[in-house]
Structures are given as C-alpha cells and as structure tokens.
C-alpha positions in Angstrom: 0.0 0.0 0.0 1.2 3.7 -0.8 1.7 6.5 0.8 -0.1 8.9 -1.4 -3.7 8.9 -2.1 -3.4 9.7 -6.4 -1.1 10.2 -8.9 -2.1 14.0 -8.9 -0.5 14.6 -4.8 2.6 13.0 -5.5 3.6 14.7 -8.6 2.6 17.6 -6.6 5.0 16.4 -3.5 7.4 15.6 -5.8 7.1 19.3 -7.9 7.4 20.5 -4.0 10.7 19.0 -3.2 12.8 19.8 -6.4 12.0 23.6 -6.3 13.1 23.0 -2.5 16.2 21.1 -3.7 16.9 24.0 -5.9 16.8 25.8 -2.7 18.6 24.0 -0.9 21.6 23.4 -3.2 21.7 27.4 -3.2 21.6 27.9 0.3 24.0 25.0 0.7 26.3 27.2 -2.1 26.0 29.8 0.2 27.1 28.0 3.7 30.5 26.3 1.8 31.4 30.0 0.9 30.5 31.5 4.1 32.3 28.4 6.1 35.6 28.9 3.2 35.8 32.2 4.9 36.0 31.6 8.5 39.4 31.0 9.7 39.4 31.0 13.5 36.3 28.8 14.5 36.5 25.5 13.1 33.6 24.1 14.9 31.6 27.0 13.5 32.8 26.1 10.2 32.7 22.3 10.3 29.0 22.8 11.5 28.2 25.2 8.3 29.4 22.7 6.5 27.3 19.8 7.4 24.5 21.6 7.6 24.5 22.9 4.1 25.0 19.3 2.9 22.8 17.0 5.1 20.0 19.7 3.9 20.1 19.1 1.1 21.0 15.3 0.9 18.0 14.9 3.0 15.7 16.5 0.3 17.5 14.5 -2.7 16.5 11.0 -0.3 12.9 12.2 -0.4 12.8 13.0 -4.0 14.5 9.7 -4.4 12.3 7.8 -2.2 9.1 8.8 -3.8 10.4 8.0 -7.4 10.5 4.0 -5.8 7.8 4.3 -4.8 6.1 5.1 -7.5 7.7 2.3 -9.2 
C-alpha cells in the first residue's frame, strides 16, 4: 500500500521537493562559501558545513524515495 492517495498529490510532492532542492543546493552554495571564509572557529565552520549538505541530501532521499515508490 502507498503512501499517497493519487497520482495528482505526488507529482505535486514531488514538484514541492525539487523547487526546495533547488533551494537548498543554493543555500547549501552559500554556507561552503560562508564556512571557506571563517578561519578561527572550526567548529563554526565544520557545522556550516554539514549543515549545508545534510540539507540538502536529506531533500535528494525524499525526492528519491518517492520515485521508488512510484515504481
């Protein structure tokens, strides 16, 4: 049994999360430049860092994991 209740919602969920993930790779742009410039607070940087790609990793798994289950 699926998750969605038509074909209609999840192209819609799906539309949803790759204008996000076009977000968040530009946000995620944006934190590796900001973190390339800090020089005395690594922890500040390393956490820049891993947000700006677990963002949007996380949004690539859902796009990802709706396309199997479609399948």
């Amino acid at each position: 049994m699926g998750f969605f209740n038509g074909k209609e919602e999840k192209e819609n969920i799906e539309t949803v999360l790759k204008n996000s993930l076009e977000i968040e790779e530009d946000l995620m742009r944006t934190y590796l430049v900001t973190a390339e410039r800090i020089h005395d607070d690594d922890e500040l940087k390393e956490r820049l860092e891993n947000f700006a790609e677990g963002n949007a990793k996380r949004t690539k798994q859902l796009i990802d994991e709706l396309k199997e289950e479609h399948e």
